[in-house]
N, C-alpha and C positions, 0 to 999 in steps of 0.2 A: 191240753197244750198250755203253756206258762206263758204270762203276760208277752215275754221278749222276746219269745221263740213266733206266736202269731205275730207280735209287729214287725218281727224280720219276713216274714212269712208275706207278707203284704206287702213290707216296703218295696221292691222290687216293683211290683204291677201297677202299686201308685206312683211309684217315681215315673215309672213308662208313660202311663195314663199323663201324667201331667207335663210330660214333655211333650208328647204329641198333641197338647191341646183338648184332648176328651175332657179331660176334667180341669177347673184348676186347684191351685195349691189349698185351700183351705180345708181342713181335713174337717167329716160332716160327725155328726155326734148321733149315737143313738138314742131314741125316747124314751125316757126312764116310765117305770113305774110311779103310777098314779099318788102311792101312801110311800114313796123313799124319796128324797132330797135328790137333787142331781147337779152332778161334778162334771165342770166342763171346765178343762186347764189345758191354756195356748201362749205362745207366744205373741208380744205386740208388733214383733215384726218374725215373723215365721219363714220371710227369706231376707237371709243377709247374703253379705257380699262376701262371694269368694275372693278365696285366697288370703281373706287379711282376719285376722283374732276381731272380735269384739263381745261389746255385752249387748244384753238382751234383759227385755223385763219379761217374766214369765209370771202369768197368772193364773189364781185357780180360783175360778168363781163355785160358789154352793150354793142353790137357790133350794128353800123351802119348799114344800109342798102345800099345795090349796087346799085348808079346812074346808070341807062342803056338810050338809047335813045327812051323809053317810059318814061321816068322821067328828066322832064325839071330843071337845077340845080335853086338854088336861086340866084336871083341877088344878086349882090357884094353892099357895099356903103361903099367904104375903101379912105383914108387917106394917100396920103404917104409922112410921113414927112424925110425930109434929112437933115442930120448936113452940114451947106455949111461952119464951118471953117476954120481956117487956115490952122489947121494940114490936112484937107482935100485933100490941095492942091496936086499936078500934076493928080500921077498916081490914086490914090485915086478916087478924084473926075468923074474922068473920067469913071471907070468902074461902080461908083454909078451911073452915069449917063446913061450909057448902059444899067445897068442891068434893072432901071429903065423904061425907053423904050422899053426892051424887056416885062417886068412887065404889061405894057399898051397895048403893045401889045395883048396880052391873051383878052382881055374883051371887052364885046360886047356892043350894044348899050342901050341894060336894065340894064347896069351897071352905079356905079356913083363912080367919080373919082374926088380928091380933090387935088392938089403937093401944099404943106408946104415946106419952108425951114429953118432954124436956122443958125442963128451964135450969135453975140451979140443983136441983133432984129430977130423978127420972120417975114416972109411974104408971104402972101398966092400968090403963083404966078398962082393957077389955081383953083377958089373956087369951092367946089361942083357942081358936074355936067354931064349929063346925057354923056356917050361916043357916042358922034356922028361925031365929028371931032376930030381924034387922030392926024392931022399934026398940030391941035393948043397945044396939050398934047407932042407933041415931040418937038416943036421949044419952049416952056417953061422951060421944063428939060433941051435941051442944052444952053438955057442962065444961066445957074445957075453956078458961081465964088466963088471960096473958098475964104474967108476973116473973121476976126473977132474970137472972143470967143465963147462959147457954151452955148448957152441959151434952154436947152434939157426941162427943164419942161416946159416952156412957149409954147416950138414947138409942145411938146404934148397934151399939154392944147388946144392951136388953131388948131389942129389938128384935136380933140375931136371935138370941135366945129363943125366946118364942117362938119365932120360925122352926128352931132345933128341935120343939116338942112336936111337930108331924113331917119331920124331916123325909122325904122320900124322892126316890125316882123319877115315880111316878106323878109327883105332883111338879107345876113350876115355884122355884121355892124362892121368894122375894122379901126385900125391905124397901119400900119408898119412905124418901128423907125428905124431909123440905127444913129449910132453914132459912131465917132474912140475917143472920148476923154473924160474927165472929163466933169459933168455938172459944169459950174463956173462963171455963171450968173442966180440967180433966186436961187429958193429952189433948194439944192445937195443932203440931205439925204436920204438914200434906203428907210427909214420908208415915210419919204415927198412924193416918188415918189412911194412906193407901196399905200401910202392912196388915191392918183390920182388912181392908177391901180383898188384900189377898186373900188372907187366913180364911172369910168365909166363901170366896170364890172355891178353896180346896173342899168344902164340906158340900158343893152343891147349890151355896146361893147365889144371885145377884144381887148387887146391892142399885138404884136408881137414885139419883140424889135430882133436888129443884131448889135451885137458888132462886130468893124471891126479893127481888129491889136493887139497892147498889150498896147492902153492907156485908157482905157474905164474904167469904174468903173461897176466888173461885180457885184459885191451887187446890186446897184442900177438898172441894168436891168433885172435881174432876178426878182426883185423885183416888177419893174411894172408891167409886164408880168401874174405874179405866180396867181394875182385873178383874173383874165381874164380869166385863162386856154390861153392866148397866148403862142405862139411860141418862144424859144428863141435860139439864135445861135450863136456862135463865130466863126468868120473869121478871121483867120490868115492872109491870102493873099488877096487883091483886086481884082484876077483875079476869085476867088471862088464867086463873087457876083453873079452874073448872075445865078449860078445854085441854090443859097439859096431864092434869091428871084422869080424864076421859081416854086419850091418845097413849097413856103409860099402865094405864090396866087394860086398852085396848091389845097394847102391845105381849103383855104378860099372857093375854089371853089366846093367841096367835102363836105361842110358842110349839112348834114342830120339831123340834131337836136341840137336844143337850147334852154337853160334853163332846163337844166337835174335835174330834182328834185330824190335825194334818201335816203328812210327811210326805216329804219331797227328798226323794232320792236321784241326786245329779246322778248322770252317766258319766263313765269314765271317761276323765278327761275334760269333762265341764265344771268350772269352777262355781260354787254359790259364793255370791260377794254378801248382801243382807236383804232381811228381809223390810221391805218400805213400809213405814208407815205404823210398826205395832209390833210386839215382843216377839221373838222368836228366836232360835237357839240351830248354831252352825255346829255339827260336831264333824269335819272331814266331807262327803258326799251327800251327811243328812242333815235335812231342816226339818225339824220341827215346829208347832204351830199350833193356838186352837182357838175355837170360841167355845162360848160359856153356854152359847144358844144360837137357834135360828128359828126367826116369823118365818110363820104362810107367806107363800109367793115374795118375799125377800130375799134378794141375792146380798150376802156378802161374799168378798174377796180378799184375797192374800196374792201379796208382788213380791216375785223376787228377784233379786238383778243378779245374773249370771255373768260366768265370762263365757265363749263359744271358742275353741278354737280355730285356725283355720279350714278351712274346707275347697275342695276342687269346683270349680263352675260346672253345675245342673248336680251336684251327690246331695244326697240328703244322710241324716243319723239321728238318733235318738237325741234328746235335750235329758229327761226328765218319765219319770215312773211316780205319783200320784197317788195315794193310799190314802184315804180316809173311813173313819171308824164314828161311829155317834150312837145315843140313846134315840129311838125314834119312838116317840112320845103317843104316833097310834097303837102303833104295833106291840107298845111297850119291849120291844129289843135291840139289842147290839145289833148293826148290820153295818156293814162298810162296802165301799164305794174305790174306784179306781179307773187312771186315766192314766194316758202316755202322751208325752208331748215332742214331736217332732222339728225339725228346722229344712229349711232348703236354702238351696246355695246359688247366687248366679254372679256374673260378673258384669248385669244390666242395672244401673243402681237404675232406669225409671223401676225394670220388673222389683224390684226391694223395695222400693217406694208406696208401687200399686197394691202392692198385698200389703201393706198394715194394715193388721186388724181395728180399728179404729177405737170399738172400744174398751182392748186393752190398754191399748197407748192411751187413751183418754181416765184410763184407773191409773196408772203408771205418775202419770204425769201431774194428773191431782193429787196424790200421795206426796212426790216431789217437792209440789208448789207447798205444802201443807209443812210440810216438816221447814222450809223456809219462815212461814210464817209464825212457826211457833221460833223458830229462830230469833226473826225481829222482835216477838214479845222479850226475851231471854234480853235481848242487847237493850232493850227500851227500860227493861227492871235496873238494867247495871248505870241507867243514866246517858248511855250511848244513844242518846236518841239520832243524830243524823246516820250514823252505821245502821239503826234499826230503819231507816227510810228509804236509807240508798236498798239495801235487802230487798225490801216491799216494791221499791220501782223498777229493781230489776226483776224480781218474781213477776210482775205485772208484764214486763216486757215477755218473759219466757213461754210464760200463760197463752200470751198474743201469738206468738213463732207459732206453740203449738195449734191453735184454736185454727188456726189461717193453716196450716198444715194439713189436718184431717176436717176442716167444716166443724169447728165442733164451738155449739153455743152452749153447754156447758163452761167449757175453758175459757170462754168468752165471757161471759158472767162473773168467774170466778178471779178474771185479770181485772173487771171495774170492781170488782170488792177489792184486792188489793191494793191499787190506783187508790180509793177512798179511803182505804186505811193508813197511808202511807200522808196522805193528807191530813187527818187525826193525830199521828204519833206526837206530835209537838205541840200539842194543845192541851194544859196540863187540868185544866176544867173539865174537857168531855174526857178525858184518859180513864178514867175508871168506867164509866159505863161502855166506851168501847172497851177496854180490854175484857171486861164478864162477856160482851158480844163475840169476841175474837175469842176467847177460848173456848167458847162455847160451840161454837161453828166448827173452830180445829179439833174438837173432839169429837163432833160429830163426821166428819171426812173421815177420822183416823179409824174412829169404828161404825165405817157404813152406814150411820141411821139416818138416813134421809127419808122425808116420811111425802106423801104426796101431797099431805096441806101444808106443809114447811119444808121447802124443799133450800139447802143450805148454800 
């Protein structure tokens, strides 16, 4: 029986069921399979109000699967390039160099490991290569001397390469970047260095990038990163090395799925308006969408805002049909995944009220605040700073409606980040280390990686 034919098949005795009170409106999910990812896509309010059109955020969470010791992780084939400039020099260089070797430390001998470094030339001090001997991987990294200028796309370019000599499926195939400075030999533009970030997101890699102090250009690393679905992080202190890059091979090593394919196909008559928060592609009924990857026990999510049309008090209809496709990295095969997303209808806005699922609307709505806030940065660059404040206090206020809406200390949190930002934007002294702070935070919201000892 085909996907539409069982949910017409059903609708009827659910709809029954939930009018009489046996059950209520939240449609229950079945429990996937221990080694496949699982797709659960709903609406933030899954009953609206009859009789009148509106939109809706429809979501589709994918949560990883739990690596345990019946499930062998994938091998690594990463990259680690390091800025060896001048600004690098004492203390700098030295905890890159630590953390680094602690970094090499983690991986075993099905791993393959490459050290790059930059300044005004690039040089591969250790090309791709299986870990069998890490005293030659450590006595490399601690020759490496801060000298010279910053030649960041070149490093990541040879970087890439390397990578490209054990390119496979099968492995997770990485570059981690750290840089403290400006790129200022080679191509410097964010656009220059996210079209790199593309080009190797098409082959298969991620690229992670680590901004380290307050002279980096964070456009430009956020920018590599963002098509990759990499990592991206601001270091204040040198001494915080070691535990960002512990957390970023931790993550590498976590990897359960790649090349996340996801389509959404509206039902007739349900409009897709965009997707929130992260690229994705409208052609007519389909949305398109993907990530590059997904951690163990990691959910990410994809929001899209619909339009619904009317409906009769107590009908329910189809929203959305769900299709997802990925590399699943125990099994080493293609396997896809599929969900249907329903809506119901009343003309009791409490009953619309009482079924928000809370946290949908609670992804919806941080997505929302988030694109706001990268807004305020945009108007704070062009010199509009009180436009960029008013943004921020009214984001603040929206944050609050919502958090006081559904209970939610999340959105709570995330309305006194705002509030304090909004406080900052006129302060032309701290502006630069807040905005490495704010962007760095806005790209972590935009792409899900909120980690449990840094939660954003």
């Amino acid at each position: 029986m085909s996907p539409i034919k069982k949910y017409l098949c059903t609708a009827v005795t659910f709809l029954a069921l939930t009018q009489s009170g046996i059950i209520d409106a939240k449609i229950s999910k079945p429990i996937g399979d221990a080694r496949t990812i699982s797709v659960n896509a709903g609406l933030a309010t899954p009953v609206m109000q009859a009789n009148s059109e509106g939109t809706a955020f429809l979501r589709v969470a994918l949560t990883g699967f739990e690596l345990d010791s019946g499930i062998q992780r994938p091998p690594l084939n990463v990259a680690l390039v390091l800025d060896q400039s001048s600004s690098m020099s004492g203390d700098k260089i030295q905890r890159a160099k630590e953390a680094a070797i602690m970094a090499v430390s983690k991986l075993s001998a099905n791993d393959i490991v490459s050290i790059v470094t930059y300044d005004t030339r690039v040089r591969v001090l250790v090309p791709a290569t299986k870990v069998t001997d890490k005293s030659r991987l450590y006595d490399a990294i601690q020759s490496i001397q801060a000298n010279g200028s910053t030649a960041l796309f070149a490093g990541t370019s040879v970087g890439a390469n390397q990578v490209s000599t054990y390119l496979s499926q099968e492995r997770v195939n990485r570059v981690v970047l750290l840089s403290d400075g400006m790129a200022n030999v080679g191509p410097d533009s964010p656009k220059e260095l996210g079209d790199l970030g593309r080009a190797l997101a098409k082959k298969g890699m991620s690229v992670s990038t680590i901004g380290l102090g307050l002279g980096y250009n964070e456009d430009l690393m956020t920018q590599l990163a963002n098509y990759s679905d990499g990592n991206h992080d601001f270091v204040k202190n040198s001494a915080d090395l070691a535990r960002v890059f512990d957390r970023e091979f931790g993550d590498a090593m976590s990897v359960v799925a790649q090349d996340v394919d996801i389509e959404i196909i509206c039902d007739e008559g349900v409009t897709p308006i965009r997707v929130v928060g992260r690229d994705g592609t409208i052609i007519g009924q389909r949305v398109t969408t993907r990530f590059n990857q997904l951690y163990s026990a990691q959910q990410n999510y994809v929001i899209l805002e619909v339009r619904v049309p009317a409906s009769k008090n107590a009908s329910q209809r189809q929203v959305a049909e769900v299709n997802v496709s990925y590399n699943n990295m125990a099994t080493q095969r293609k396997e896809k995944k599929s969900d249907l997303v329903a809506v119901q209808f009343s003309d009791s806005s409490e009953m619309v009220k009482g079924a928000i699922d809370k946290v949908a609307y609670e992804s919806a709505v941080e997505q929302i605040a988030n694109i706001q806030t990268q807004k305020a940065l945009v108007l704070r660059d062009q010199g509009k700073v009180e436009e960029a404040k008013e943004v921020l206090v009214s984001n603040a206020g929206y944050l609050d409606r919502a958090s006081t809406l559904i209970s939610s200390s999340k959105l709570g949190r995330q309305s006194a980040e705002s509030k304090a930002e909004a406080e900052v934007v006129d302060k032309d002294a701290e502006w630069n280390e807040s905005r490495k702070s704010i962007k760095a935070k806005t790209y972590k919201r935009s792409k899900q990686q909120e980690r449990k000892d840094q939660p954003y």
